[in-house]
N, C-alpha and C positions, 0 to 999 in steps of 0.2 A: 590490141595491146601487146606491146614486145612482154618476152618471160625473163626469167631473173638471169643475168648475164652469168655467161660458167665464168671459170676461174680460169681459162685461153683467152675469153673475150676482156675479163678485169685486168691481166695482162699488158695485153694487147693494148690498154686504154691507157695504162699506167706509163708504156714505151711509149707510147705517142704524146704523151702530154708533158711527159721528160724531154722530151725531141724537143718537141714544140717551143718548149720555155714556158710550157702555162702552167707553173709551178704553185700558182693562188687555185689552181683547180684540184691539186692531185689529192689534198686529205679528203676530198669528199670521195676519193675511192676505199678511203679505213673504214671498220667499223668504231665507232665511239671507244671502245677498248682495247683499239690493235694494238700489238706490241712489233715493234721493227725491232733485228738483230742485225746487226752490221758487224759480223765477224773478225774483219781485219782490220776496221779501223782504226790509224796507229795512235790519234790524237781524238779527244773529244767523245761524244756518247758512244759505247757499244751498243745498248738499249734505250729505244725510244718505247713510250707507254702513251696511248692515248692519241686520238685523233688533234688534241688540241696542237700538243706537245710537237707530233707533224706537221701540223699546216705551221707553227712556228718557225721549227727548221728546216722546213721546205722556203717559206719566206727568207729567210740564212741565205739560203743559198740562191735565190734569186737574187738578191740583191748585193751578191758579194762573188760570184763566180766569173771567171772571163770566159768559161769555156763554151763551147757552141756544140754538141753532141749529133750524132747520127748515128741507128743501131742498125749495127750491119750482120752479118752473118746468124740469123734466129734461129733459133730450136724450140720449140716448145714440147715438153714432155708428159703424154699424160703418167699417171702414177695408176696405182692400184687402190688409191684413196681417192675418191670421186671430189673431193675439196683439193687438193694438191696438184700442183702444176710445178715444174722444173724447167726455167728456161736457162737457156746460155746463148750469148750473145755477144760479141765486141761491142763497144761505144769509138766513132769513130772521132777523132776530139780535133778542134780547131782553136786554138787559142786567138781569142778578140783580139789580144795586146800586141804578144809577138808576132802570129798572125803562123804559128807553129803547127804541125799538124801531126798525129800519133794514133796509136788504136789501143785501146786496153779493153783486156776481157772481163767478163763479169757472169758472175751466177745468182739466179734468184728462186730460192722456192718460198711458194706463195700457199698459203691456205686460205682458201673463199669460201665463206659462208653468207648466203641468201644475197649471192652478187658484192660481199665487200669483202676486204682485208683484214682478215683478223690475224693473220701471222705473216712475218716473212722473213727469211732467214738470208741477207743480201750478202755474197762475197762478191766486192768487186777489187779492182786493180789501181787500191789507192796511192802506192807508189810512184805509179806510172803517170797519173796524174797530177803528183806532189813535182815529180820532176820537169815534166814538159811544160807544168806551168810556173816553172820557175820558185816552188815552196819546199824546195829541198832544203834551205837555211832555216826556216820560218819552222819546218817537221824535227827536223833533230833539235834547235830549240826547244821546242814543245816537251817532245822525249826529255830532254836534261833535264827541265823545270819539273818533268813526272820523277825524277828519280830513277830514270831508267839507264841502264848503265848503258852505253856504246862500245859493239867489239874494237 
């Protein structure tokens, strides 16, 4: 019988099933009450609650993304907290449509307990990906409609 995956291997399972596209699989790596932080998100939730909540916009975004991902350059970090893990990594981006190609970076630290996700605190490079795939009109809309001033 395998033992409870560290918080390298839940990782590791999360990058590969991001890669993958098998986005119907990934909230089963939450615990029922994770909470996701999406730090720089400029549009839409900063905080997700709940595995449900995830596997909803994990479906989001299966079925609305053009982007095709590869995670290049890894790091994984242990911590000094046996639950915490720090990776950094690029996502190497290919756009379906334009058929455009780009790298943006990204940070994730994760807290695992008993093999699942109960925290994760995600900065990634959503600019980068608002532009390459063409949602730089569709992003400052957003912002305007928040009220959000423009320098």
């Amino acid at each position: 019988m395998a033992g409870t995956p560290s918080p390298r291997d839940v990782f590791l399972k999360l990058l590969e099933g991001i890669t993958a596209g098998r986005f119907s699989e990934l909230a089963e790596l939450y615990s029922e009450g994770a909470v996701v932080e999406v730090a720089f998100q400029p549009v839409g939730p900063r905080r997700i609650e709940g595995r449900a909540a995830l596997a909803k916009r994990f479906a989001e975004v299966a079925a609305h993304s053009p982007l095709e991902l590869a995670a290049t350059n890894v790091v994984i970090r242990a911590t000094d907290d046996p639950e915490v893990v720090v990776s950094e990594f690029d996502y190497r981006v290919r756009h379906r449509t334009t058929g455009r190609t780009f790298e943006a970076a990204n940070i994730q630290v994760l807290r695992v307990r008993d093999g699942l996700i109960v925290h994760s605190r995600d900065f990634h490079d959503h600019l980068a990906l608002a532009a390459a795939g063409g949602g730089l009109p569709q992003l400052v809309a957003a912002l305007e409609g928040d009220g959000c001033e423009q320098p």
